[in-house]
Residue, then its C-alpha position, 0 to 999 in steps of 0.5 A: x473474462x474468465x481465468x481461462x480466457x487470460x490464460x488463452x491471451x497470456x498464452x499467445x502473447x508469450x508464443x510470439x513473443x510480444x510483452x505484456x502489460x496486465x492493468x486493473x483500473x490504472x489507478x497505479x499505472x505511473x508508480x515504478x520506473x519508466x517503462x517501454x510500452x508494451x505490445x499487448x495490454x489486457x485489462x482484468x476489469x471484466x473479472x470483477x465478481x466476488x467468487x466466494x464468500x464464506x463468511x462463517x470462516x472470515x474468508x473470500x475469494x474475488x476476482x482480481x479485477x473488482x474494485x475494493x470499494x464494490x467487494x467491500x460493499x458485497x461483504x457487508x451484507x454479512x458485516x464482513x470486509x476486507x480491512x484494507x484502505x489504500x489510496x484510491x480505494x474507490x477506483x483501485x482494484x484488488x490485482x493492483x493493491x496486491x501487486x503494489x501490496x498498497x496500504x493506508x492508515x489501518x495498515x496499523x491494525x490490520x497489515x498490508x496485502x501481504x499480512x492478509x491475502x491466503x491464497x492465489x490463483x495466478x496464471x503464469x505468462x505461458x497461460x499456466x494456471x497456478x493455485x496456491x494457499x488458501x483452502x488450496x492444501x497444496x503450495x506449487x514450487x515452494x513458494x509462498x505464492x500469495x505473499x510472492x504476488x504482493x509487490x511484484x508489480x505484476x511482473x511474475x503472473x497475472x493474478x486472477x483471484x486472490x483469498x483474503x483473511x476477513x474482518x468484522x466491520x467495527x460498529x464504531x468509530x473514533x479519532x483523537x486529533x492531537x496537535x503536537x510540536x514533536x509527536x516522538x513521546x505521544x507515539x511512544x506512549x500510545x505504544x506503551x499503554x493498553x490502547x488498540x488503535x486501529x490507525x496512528x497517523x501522522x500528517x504536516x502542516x500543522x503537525x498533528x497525530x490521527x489516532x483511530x479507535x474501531x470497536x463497539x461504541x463504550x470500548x471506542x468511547x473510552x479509549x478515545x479519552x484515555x488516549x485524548x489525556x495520554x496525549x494532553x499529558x506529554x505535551x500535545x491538544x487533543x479533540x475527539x471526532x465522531x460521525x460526520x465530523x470523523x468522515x470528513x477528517x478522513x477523507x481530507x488525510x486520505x487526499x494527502x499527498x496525492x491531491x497536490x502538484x510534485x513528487x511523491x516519495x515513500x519512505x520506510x523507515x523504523x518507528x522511531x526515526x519518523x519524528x527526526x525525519x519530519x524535524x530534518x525535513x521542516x529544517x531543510x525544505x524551507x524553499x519548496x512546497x512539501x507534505x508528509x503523511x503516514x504510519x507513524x507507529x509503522x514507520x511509513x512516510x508519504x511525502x510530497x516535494x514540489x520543485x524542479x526536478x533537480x532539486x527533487x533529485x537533491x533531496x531523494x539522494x540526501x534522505x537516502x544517504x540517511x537510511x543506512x542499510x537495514x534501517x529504511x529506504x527511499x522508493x520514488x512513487x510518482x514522479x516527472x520522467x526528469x526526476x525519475x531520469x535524474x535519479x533511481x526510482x528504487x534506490x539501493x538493491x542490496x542482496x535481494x537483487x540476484x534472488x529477486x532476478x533469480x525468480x524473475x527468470x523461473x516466473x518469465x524467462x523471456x522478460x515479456x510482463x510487464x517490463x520495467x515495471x517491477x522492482x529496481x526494474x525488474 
């Protein structure tokens, strides 16, 4: 499928009024709030091609139904990729990370979709094409229009291609494990020193630390022991991984919450009330099953909560009544249809909403993509 042809289907859907719904590789097609089905679906996984790379700028454009896994490996012919690690980055594709804006561990480093996408091409629901950022020197309506796609959930346009700021793939790797009782004052430390972590990840049962260091091989090698006796110095037990051993610790944390029955709940919150967080939790959630991983120093939980629904409920309402407005929130990621009945799968507005619906209705006025779907329902 070529950028014009989606415009063709978009553009016809939106002229008889039929809703749309744009998927990828459905790696994400839970996440949000219970939506009608829509009358036409149309997938981008035939737009699957890297459009341009021009690695002597740290730049590419690809299409938004390549998977990251298949772009990444494409880069790395020049040692180049883009530094994103979601959930299922093997299967995900670049549309539905951007329009999630998903992350994982490196986000620490590296940011989110919205800290590293340049430019857009989108079409819009009345098959309008629309280019923005970039190499592209001309914005359209004066928006950001890049950083607009990322977490819309697809409910603006259809992103087509998407331009992404590149990285250097590292030629070395590795984590210090620390095992801690409380990870408050070695997450501080680490955020105090000189260290250039590129992940500092937080994980239960046990309670421990993933600190991620990428760099060439001396520079990995001494900041992994500098951070090793940083952390035997407040308290913790620290282990340094390399090569396979490294691999495996990954691939198991990239498992976690998602590999488990129940619940996920991602929870945004300032760095320093992730530890109390994770205390209140181990205080309260004795009867169930639970997990927690996340950006310890980004302040970004995933925690998983078994349980019936009600009791699911519970607790997403008692950790929202924590997060006062501006410190944090509570959004419901994968759910029962009880749960997210029982309960709002965004939570708390504020005073985007009017803005956000604002925009909704100059992007599509009908409410025909992907209704429902977007944020507190948009």
């Amino acid at each position: 499928m070529t950028t014009s042809e989606l415009a063709a289907a978009l553009a016809d859907a939106s002229a008889n009024r039929r809703t749309i719904a744009i998927e990828g590789a459905g790696t994400k097609r839970a996440w949000g709030g219970t939506a009608p089905a829509a009358d036409v679906c149309i997938s981008t996984r035939a737009m699957n091609r890297v459009i341009e790379h021009r690695h002597g700028d740290l730049t590419a454009t690809v299409q938004a139904g390549a998977s990251l896994a298949d772009v990444n490996r494409d880069l790395a012919r020049h040692g180049q990729w883009i530094a994103l690690d979601p959930p299922f980055g093997d299967r995900a594709t670049i549309g539905g990370i951007v329009a999630t804006n998903d992350s994982g561990p490196r986000r620490h480093r590296f940011g989110a979709p919205r800290d590293q996408i340049i430019g857009v091409e989108l079409v819009r629901v009345d098959g309008v094409i629309a280019k923005a950022g970039g190499i592209v020197v001309k914005n359209v309506a004066g928006y950001d229009l890049g950083r607009l796609m990322t977490g819309s959930f697809g409910t603006l346009a259809a992103i087509a291609t998407a331009t992404f700021k590149l990285y250097p793939i590292p030629p070395a790797s590795r984590t210090v494990t620390i095992e801690t009782s409380n990870i408050a004052p070695i997450v501080s430390a680490l955020a105090a020193s000189q260290l250039t972590p590129t992940a500092v990840e937080v994980a239960t049962h046990p309670l421990r630390l993933l600190v991620r260091f990428e760099s060439i091989e001396a520079a990995a090698d001494q900041q992994a022991a500098e951070a090793a006796h940083l952390a035997d110095t407040h308290g913790g037990r620290a282990t340094v991984a390399s090569g396979a051993e490294e691999t495996t610790l990954w691939e198991a944390h990239a498992g976690r919450p998602w590999s488990g029955d129940g619940a996920v709940l991602k929870l945004t919150l300032m760095p320093a009330d992730v530890a109390p967080t994770i205390a209140s939790l181990h205080a309260t959630l004795w009867d169930v099953e639970w997990e927690a991983v996340g950006r310890a120093a980004v302040g970004v939980l995933m925690l998983r909560v078994g349980g019936d629904a009600a009791r699911q409920a519970r607790l997403v309402e008692s950790l929202r009544a924590r997060l006062p407005q501006g410190r944090g929130s509570l959004v419901i990621v994968r759910a029962s249809d009880d749960l997210k009945r029982a309960v709002d799968v965004w939570g708390p507005a504020g005073d985007a909403l009017p803005v956000m619906r604002a925009i909704k209705q100059q992007f599509d006025p009908h409410g025909l993509l992907n209704p429902g779907r977007g944020p507190f329902g948009l």
